[in-house]
C-alpha positions as CSV (number, residue, x, y, z in Angstrom):
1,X,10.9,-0.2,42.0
2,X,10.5,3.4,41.0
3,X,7.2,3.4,43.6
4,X,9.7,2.7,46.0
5,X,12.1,5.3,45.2
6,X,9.3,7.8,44.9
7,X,8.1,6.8,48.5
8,X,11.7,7.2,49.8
9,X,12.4,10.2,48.1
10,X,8.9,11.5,49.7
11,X,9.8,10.5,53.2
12,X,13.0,11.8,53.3
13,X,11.6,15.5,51.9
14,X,9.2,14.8,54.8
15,X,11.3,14.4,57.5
16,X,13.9,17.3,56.0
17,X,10.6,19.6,56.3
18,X,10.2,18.6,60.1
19,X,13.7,19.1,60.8
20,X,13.2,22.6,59.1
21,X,10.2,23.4,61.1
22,X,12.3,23.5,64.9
23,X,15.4,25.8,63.2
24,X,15.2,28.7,65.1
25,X,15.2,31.6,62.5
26,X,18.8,32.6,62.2
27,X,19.0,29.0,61.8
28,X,16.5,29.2,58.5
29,X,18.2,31.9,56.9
30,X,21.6,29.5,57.4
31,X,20.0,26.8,55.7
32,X,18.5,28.5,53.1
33,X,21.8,30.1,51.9
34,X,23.2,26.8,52.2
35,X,20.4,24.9,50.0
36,X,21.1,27.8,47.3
37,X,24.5,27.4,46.5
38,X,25.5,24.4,44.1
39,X,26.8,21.2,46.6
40,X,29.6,19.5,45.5
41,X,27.9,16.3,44.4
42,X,26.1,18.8,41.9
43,X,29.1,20.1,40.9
44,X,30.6,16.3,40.3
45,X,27.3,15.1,38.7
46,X,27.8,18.0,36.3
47,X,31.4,17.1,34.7
């Protein structure tokens, strides 16, 4: 089971660097602000 999570959890990284790759590069610096602040499932996780 936790093979299976790992593989998932590797494909979905995989396919997030891909999608990362085409952003033009105002597009980058959007998501990069966005991946550094704390995401409300974070926040919830954290209580």
């Amino acid at each position: 089971m936790e093979a299976q999570h790992k593989a998932m959890a590797l494909s979905r990284l995989e396919t997030q660097n891909k999608i990362y790759n085409i952003l033009t590069p105002e597009q980058k610096k959007q998501f990069n602000a966005n991946f550094e602040k704390p995401s409300d499932r974070t926040q919830r996780a954290g209580r």
